[in-house]
VEXSESE-731901 format. One line per 2 residues: number of its first residue (from 1); their letters; for each residue x negated, y, z negated of C-alpha. Coordinates in pm, whole numbers, padded with zeros to 5 digits, always signed. Example, Ala and Ser with C-alpha at 12.3 -4.5 7.8 and 13.67 -1.06 7.14 Angstrom:
2
1) as) -01230,-00450,-00780  -01367,-00106,-00714
This chain:
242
1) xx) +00462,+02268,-00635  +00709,+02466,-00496
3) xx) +01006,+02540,-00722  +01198,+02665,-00452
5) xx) +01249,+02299,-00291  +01402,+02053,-00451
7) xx) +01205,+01783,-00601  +01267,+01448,-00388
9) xx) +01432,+01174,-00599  +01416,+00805,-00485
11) xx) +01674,+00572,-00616  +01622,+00236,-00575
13) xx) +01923,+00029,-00688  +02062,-00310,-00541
15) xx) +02435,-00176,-00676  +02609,+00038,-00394
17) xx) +02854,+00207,-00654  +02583,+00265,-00893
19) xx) +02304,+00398,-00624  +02611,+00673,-00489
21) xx) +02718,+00734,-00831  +02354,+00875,-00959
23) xx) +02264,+00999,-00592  +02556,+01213,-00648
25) xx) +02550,+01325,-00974  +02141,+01467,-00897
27) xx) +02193,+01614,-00573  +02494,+01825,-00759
29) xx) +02188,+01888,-01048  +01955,+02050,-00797
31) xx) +01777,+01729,-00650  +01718,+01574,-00303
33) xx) +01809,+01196,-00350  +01700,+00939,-00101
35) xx) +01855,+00591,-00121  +01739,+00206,-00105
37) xx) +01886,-00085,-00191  +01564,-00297,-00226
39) xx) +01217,-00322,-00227  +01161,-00343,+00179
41) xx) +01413,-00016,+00206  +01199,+00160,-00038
43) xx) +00856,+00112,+00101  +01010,+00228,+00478
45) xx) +01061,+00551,+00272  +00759,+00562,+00084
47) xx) +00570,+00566,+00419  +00830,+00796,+00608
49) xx) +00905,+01056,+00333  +00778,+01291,+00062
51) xx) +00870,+01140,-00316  +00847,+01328,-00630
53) xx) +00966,+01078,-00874  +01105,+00726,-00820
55) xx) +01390,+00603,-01034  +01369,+00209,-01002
57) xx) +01613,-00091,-01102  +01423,-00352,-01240
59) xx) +01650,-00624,-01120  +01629,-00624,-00746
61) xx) +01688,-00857,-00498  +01350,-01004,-00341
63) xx) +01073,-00832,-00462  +01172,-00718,-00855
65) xx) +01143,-00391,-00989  +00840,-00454,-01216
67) xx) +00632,-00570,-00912  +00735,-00292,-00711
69) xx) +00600,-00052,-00955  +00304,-00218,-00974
71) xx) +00243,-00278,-00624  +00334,+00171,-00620
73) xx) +00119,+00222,-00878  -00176,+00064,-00691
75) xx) -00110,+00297,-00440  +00033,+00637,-00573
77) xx) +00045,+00864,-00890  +00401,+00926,-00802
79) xx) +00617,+00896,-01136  +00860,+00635,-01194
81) xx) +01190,+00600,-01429  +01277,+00271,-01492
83) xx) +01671,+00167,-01516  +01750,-00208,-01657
85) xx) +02011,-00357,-01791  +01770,-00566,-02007
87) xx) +01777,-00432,-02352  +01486,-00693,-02433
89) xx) +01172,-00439,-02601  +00925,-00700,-02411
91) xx) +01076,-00535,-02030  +01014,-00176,-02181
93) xx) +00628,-00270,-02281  +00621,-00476,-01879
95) xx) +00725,-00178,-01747  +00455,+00051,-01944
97) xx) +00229,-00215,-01870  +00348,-00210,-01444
99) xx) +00281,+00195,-01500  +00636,+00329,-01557
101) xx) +00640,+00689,-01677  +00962,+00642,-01889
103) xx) +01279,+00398,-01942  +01625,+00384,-01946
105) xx) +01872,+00083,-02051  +02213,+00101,-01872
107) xx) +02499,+00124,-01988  +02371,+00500,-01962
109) xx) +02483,+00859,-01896  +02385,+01022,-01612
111) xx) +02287,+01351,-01763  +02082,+01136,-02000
113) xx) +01886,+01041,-01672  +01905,+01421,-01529
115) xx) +01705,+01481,-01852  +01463,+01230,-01836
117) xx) +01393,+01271,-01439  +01363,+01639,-01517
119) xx) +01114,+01608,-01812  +00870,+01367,-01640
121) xx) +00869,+01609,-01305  +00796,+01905,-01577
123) xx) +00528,+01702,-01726  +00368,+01562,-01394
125) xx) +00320,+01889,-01252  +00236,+02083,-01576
127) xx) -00125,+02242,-01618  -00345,+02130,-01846
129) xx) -00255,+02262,-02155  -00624,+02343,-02293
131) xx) -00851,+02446,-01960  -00921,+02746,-02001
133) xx) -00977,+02798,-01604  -00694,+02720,-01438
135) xx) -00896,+02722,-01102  -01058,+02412,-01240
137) xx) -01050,+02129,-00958  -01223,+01855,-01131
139) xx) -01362,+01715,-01448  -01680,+01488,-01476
141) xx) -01783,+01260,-01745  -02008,+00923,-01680
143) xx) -02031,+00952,-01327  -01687,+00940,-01255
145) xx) -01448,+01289,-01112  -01085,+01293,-01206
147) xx) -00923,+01526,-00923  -00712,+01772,-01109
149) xx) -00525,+01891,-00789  -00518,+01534,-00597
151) xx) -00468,+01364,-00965  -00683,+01083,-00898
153) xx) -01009,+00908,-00989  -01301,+00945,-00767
155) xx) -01538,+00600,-00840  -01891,+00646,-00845
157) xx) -01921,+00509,-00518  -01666,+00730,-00375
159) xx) -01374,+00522,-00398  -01057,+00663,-00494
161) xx) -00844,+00480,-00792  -00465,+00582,-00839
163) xx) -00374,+00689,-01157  -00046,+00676,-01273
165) xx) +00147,+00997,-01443  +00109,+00870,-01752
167) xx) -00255,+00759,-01716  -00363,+01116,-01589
169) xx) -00177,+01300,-01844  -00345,+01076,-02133
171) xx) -00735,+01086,-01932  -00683,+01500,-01888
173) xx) -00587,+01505,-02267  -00940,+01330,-02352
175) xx) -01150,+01456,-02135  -01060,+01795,-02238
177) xx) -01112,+01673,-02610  -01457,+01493,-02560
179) xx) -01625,+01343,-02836  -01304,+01438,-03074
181) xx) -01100,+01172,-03227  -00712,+01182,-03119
183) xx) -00472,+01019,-03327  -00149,+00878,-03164
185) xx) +00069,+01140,-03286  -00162,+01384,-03135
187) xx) -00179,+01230,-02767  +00212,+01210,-02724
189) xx) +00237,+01541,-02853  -00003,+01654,-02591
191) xx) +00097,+01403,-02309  +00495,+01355,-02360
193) xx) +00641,+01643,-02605  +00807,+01385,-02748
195) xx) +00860,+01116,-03020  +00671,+00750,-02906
197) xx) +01028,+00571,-02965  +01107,+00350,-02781
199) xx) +00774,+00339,-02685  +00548,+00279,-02949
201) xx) +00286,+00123,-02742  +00289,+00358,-02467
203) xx) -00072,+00488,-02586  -00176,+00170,-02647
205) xx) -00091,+00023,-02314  -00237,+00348,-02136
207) xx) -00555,+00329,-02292  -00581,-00044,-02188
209) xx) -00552,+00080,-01863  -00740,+00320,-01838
211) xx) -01000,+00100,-01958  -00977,-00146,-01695
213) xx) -00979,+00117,-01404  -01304,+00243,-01556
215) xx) -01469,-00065,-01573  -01478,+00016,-01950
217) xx) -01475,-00343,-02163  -01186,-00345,-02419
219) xx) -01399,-00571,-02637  -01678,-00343,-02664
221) xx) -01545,-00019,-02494  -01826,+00297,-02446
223) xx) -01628,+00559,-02289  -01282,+00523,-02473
225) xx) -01370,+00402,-02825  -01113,+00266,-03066
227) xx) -01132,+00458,-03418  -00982,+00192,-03645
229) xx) -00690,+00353,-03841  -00757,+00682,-03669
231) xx) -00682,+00693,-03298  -00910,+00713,-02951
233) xx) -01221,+00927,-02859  -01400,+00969,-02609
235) xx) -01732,+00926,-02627  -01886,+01115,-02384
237) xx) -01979,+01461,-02187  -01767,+01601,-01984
239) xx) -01818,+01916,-01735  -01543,+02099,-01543
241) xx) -01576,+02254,-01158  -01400,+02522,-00998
């Protein structure tokens, strides 16, 4: 990426006031901000515009925010920041669970979301932290290629599967730990920097799908394996390409 442009910030917010306010306050951070006020305004600039990170209400008129990231997520790897003023914990997990790359509950400050917005940008476009060849363009393991410069799956029929920030950060982690059991502490050291609260089920809800993307059955899993009391492995070769 180049850090001489600014990175393109989508707010989607059904609150005029609100939208301006953070609009405002990131453009004067170092951001390009596009606006929408709902889910059809936000798709026209999907389609039309270059996105770096998409910072969604989750209660929109029409279409809501948590099927709106779930309907992106289908389609893109393009990070998303959730803003709700539902302080329920069961909207944070539905909003892992949509694919949401972090959370914030309003009332809120705006540097608090300047901080977040920059954090997930720094950790979307960060290099893996152990390949040792940083002209590495893909990893293999079981048949499937994750694209380390397109960040997406490649099926083993050819068809390409979206993978959310999140989801890549987390597959990268244990494909370039195979066979090696991570505990949870461990991944969201590697994958987030950061503490799992408020999101103690991030991993969790990652793994889950990441299993169902690669046709992997939770019940009896072979390629991400559940270590009871331990953490996650994966349990299989991997080889890197250049």
């Amino acid at each position: 990426m180049d850090t001489q442009t600014p990175s393109r910030i989508l707010v989607v917010d059904d609150d005029q006031e609100i939208r301006t306010l953070l609009a405002d306050y990131l453009d004067s951070h170092g951001f390009k901000t596009i606006m929408a006020a709902d889910g059809v305004a936000m798709q026209k600039v999907m389609e039309t515009s270059k996105v770096d990170l998409v910072v969604l209400d989750l209660t929109l008129p029409g279409e809501d925010g948590l099927t709106l990231c779930r309907n992106l997520r289908a389609n893109s790897g393009v990070p998303v920041i959730i803003l709700t003023a539902r302080g329920d914990p069961v909207d944070r997990i539905l909003g892992l669970e949509m694919g949401a790359d972090d959370y914030l509950t309003k009332p809120f400050e705006p540097r608090e979301l300047v901080a977040r917005v920059r954090t997930v940008l720094r950790r979307t476009w960060a290099l893996p932290p152990n390949l040792d060849a940083p002209d590495a363009t893909s990893m293999k393991f079981a048949g499937w290629t994750l694209d380390l410069r397109a960040r997406h799956l490649v099926r083993t029929d050819g068809v390409l599967v979206m993978l959310s920030g999140g989801e890549f950060r987390l597959l990268k982690i244990l494909l370039e730990h195979p066979q090696r059991v991570l505990n949870r502490d461990q991944i969201l050291n590697m994958t987030q920097g950061r503490d799992a609260d408020p999101f103690e089920r991030s991993i969790d809800l990652q793994i889950s799908r990441l299993r169902q993307k690669l046709g992997d059955d939770a019940r009896a899993p072979q390629l991400i394996k559940t270590v009871r009391n331990e953490g996650y492995v994966l349990s299989t070769s991997v080889a890197v390409e250049h």
